[in-house]
N, C-alpha and C positions, 0 to 999 in steps of 0.2 A: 504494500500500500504506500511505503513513504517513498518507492522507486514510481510508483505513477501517479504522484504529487508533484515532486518533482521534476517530471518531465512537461508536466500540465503548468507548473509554473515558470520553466525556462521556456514553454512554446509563449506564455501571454510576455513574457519578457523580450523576446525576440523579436515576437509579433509590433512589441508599441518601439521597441529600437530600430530593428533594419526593417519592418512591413515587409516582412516575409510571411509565406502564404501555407499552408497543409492540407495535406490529401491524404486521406484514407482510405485501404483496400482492404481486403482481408476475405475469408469464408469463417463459418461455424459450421460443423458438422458433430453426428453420434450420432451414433450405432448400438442397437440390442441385439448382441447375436448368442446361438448355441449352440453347439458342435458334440455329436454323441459318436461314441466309439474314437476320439481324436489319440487315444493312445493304441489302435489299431489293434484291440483286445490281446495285447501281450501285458503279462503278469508283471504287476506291481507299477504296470504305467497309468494318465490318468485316463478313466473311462470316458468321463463326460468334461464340458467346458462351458459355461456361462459367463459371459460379462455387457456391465452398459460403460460405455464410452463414451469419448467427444474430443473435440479440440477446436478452440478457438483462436487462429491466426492473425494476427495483426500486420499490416504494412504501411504503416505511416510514411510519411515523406515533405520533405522541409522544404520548398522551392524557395530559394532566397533570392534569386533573382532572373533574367533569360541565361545566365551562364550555369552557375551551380544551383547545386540541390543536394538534398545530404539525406540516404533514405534508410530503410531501418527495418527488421522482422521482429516480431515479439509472439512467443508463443505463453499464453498469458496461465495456463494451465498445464503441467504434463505428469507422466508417473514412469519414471527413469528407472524403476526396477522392475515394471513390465511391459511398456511397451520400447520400442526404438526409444533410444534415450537422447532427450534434446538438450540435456544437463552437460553433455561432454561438449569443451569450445573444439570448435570443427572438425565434429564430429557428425556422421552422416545422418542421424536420429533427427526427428520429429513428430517423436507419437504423442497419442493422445496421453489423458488422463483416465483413471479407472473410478470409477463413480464408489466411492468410500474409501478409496488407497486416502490413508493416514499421511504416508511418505511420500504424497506427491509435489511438487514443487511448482512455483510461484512466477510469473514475470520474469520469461527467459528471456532475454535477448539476445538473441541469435546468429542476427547481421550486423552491421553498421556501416556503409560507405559514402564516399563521395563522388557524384559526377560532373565533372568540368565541360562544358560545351563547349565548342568555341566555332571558328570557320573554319579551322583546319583538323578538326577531327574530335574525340570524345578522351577524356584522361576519367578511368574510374580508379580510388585511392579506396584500399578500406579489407573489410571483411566483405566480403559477396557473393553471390551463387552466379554458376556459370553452369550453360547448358548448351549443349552441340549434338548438332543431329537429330538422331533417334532417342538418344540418349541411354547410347552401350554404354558407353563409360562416363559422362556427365549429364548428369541431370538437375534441372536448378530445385524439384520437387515441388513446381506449380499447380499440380493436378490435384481435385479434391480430396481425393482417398489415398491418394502416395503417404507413405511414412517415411519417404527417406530422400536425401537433398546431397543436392555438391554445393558445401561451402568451402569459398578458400580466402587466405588473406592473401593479398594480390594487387601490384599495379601492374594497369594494362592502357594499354592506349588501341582505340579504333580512329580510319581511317575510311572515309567513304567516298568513294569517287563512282559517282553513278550506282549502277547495281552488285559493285564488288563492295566489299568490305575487310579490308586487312587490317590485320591485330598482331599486337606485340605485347608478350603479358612475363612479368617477374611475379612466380608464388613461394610461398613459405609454406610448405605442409604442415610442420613441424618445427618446434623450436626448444630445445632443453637445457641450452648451455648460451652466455652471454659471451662466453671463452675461445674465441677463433669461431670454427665450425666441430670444433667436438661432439655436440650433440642438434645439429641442423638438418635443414632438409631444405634444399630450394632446385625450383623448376621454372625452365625456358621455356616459351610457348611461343609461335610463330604459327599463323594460322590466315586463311582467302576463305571470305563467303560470299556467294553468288545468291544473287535472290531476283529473278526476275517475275514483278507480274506478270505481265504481259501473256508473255510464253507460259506462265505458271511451270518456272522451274527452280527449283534449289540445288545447289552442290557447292561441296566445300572440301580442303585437306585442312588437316592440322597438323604440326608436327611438334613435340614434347621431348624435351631432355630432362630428366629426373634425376636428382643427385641426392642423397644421403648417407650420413655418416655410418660409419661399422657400429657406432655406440648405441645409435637408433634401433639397432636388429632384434634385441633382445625384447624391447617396448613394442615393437610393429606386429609380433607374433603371437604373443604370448602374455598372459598375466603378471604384472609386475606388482611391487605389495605398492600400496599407496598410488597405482597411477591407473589412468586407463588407457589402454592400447590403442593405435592407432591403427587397428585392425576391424576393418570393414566389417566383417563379421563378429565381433566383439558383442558384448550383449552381460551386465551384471546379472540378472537375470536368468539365461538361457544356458543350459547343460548340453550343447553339441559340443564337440569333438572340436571343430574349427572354432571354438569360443574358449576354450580351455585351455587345448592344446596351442593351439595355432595353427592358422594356414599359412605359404609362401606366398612372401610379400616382396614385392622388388626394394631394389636399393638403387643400385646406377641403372639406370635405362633408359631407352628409346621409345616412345610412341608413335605412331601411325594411322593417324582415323579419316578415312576417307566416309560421305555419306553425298546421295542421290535421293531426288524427290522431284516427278514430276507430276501435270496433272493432263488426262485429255480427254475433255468433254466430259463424261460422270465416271473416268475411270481415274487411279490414283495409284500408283506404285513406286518403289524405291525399296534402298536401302541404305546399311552403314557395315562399314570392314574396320574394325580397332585389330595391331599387330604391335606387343612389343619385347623387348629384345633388349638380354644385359644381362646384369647379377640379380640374384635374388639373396635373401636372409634364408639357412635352412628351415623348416619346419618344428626342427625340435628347440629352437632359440639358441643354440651354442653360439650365434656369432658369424658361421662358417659362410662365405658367400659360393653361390652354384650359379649355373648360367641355367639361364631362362629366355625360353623364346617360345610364346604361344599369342593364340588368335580369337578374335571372337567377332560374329558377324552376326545379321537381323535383317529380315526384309519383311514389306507388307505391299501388302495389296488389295485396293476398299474401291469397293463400288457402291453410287449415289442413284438413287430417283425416284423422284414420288416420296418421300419419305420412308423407303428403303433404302437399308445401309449393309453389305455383305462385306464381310474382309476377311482375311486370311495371314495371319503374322506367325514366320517361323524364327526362332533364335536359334542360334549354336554357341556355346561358350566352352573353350577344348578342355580338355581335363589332364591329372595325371595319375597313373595306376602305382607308381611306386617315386613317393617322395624322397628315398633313400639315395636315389642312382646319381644323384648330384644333377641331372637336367631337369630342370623343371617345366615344364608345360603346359602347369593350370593358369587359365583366365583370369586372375583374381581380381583384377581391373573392372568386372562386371558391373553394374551399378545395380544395386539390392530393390530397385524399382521396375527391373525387368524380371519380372517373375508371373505367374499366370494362374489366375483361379483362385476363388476366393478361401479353396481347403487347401491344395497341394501347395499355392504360389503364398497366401497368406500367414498361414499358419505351421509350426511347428507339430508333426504325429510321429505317432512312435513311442520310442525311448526318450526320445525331444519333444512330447508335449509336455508340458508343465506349466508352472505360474509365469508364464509368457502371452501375450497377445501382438502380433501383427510383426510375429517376428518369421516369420517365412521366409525359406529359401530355398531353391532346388539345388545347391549344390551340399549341401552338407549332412548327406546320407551314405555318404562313399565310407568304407572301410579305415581303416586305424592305419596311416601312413600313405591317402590316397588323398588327393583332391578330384571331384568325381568329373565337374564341369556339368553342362546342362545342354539337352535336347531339347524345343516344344516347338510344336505345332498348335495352335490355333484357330480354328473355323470359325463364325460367328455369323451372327447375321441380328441385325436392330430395325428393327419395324414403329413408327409414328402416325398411331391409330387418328390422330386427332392432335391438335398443335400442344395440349396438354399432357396428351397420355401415350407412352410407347413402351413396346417389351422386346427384350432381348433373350437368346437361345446361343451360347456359346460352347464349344468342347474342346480340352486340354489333351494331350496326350505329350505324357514325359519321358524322358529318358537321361541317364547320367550317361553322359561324353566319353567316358574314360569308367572302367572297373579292373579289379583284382582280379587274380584266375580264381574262379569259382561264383565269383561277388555278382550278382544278379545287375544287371543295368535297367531294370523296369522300374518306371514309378508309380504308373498308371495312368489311367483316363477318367475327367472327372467333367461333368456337366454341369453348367451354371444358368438358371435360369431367372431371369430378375423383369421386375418392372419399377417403372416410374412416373411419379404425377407432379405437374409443377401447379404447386399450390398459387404460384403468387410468379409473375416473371422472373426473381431471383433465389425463389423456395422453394425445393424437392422433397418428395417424399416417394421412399423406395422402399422396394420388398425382394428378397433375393432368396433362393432354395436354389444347393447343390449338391449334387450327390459323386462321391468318387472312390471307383475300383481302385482301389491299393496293386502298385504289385511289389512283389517281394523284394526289389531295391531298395524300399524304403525299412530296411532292417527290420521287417517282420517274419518270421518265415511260413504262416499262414493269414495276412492280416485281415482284418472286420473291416467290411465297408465303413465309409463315414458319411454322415447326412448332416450339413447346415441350414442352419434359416439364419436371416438377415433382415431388420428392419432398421432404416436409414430416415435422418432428414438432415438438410444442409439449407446454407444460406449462404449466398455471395453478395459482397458489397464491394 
């Protein structure tokens, strides 16, 4: 409370000194959902799952004059020990809050930066989200129901000349030592985006040099007493293997993201290629660096008319069967927001369900010394009965990238079907049932189907 006093009191102060102006964005959303058989009827896991949710986003923004403007996230609610946690500083979390968590926590702020306008191009200074492409590997987590976000601290400069756009960006991953670069992390970014209406075309390269120190290895992977890891799949909360143990995380590398997006007439396809290439940290934390070279790709394809919408989005994100061999060639680059369905891609089953919510992933069922990587295929199809009400019929089919000999690569197939009614032009109200075949990838070795229901509502401003 005395953090959003005082913010209300330095805007009327700013206000009567510079006549500077504010804008506010933001959604509200929650959810009551319940999931039976989420521990995939193996002994001593959980059967059932119930919880009510929400989260309230905030995006204020300072315009102080045609040049600058100084904007800002505030996640004014969350519960950092079960859902994505937005308590860690940039860290990929932005879950909600659990309707009675005690231990939830208060007025995050979660971005902060600056943007400089000018005629010759845009300077943003600050903490910020950055999103490219499809959003393999970055995502700024705009989307209503995403839990999870690319924040970096980061200056960048864009340049617009017509319909290209080039960028030059210095980031900070990481920062643990004020002492030379002992415990640093900084990255080079060099990146062309093409955007034409006209044509209705997009494509872009990026390219990424990632540097971090040997003393980082230990914190990137793995649980350290007093800190939290800088590992993507990281989670206080969550008992997977790649949360505990750790997954391979690069250190020196290369990136490579090429993406494509065109449109013609009511048809729409594209895609995005992320490839990178270096050292990695081993998996088991010692320190050791191992060379790494893997790949991860996504394509979709949506067709429009009449208020039908059919699409088709498959991802690939490679994997590795033995983190021992020293080459490593799991994805881990992935962005925790390409995931599929609201049981498989959402949620943790299994041995990994527990007092967790919206912590889902497909790659973290793979064997003890694997990174599995991920297959999906998704068909869909959204139908707009009436300008208020529409329903959709979606189906998952998974698979891990990459298995152990013996190690099952199934995850299964799961159907989502949901609808929605917009109460008011900026207010939803949804209802969601799905049901999904397990298969024994997912470390069960006869599992129990699982059945959710979903009831939503959201509001955007």
């Amino acid at each position: 409370m005395k953090k959003l006093l005082l913010a209300v009191l330095l805007l009327a102060v700013t206000r009567t000194t510079l006549g500077v102006s504010m804008g506010f964005g933001g959604a509200f959303r929650t959810e009551a959902a319940y999931y039976s058989r989420i521990g995939l009827g193996l002994a001593g896991a959980a059967p059932d799952k119930s919880l009510v949710s929400a989260r309230a986003l905030l995006n204020p923004s300072l315009i102080i004059d045609d040049h600058f403007s100084l904007k800002s996230q505030w996640n004014l609610l969350t519960s950092p020990t079960f859902t994505p946690s937005a308590t860690v500083p940039l860290g990929p979390g932005q879950g909600s809050y659990i309707f009675g968590d005690t231990s939830s926590a208060a007025l995050v702020l979660s971005r902060a930066w600056l943007e400089w306008t000018s005629d010759v191009g845009v300077m943003r200074i600050g903490r910020m989200p950055f999103a490219w492409g499809y959003g393999l590997v970055w995502d700024e987590g705009n989307a209503l129901w995403d839990d999870f976000q690319t924040t970096i601290d980061r200056l960048e400069y864009r340049l617009f000349l017509g319909h290209v756009v080039g960028g030059v960006a210095y980031s900070k991953g990481r920062k643990g030592s004020l002492i030379g670069e002992a415990n640093d992390s900084g990255f080079y970014t060099v990146y062309l985006h093409y955007d034409n209406p006209e044509s209705e075309v997009q494509a872009g390269i990026l390219y990424e040099s990632q540097h971090r120190s040997p003393a980082q290895a230990a914190e990137l992977v793995k649980t350290v007493a007093g800190k939290a890891p800088n590992n993507p799949y990281f989670s206080p909360g969550a008992t997977y293997p790649l949360s505990t143990l750790g997954s391979p995380y690069p250190l020196s590398n290369h990136v490579v993201d090429l993406f494509f997006k065109k449109t013609v007439g009511e048809l729409a396809f594209g895609g995005e290629i992320g490839w990178t290439s270096g050292t990695a940290a081993h998996f088991d934390g010692g320190g050791a660096r191992d060379d790494m070279n893997a790949f991860g790709a996504m394509t979709n394809v949506t067709f429009e008319r009449h208020g039908f919408r059919g699409y088709l989005d498959f991802l690939f994100a490679s994997g590795d069967s033995n983190l021992a061999d020293n080459k490593l060639t799991g994805f881990v680059l992935l962005n925790r927001n390409r995931r599929a369905g609201l049981i498989l891609g959402r949620e943790l089953l299994g041995a990994y369900a527990g007092e967790t919510a919206h912590q889902g992933s497909c790659v973290v069922y793979g064997n003890a010394g694997t990174f599995s990587g991920c297959i999906f295929l998704r068909p869909g199809v959204r139908v707009e009965w009436t300008p208020t009400l529409a329903t959709s019929l979606e189906l998952i089919w998974g698979r891990k990238a990459a298995a152990a000999a013996g190690e099952s690569s199934d995850l299964g197939v799961e159907s989502d079907l949901g609808m929605d009614y917009a109460v008011y032009q900026n207010a939803t109200l949804g209802v969601n049932l799905a049901y999904l075949f397990p298969g024994r990838g997912l470390q069960a070795p006869s599992p129990k189907g699982v059945f959710a229901f979903r009831s939503t509502f959201a509001v955007r401003f």
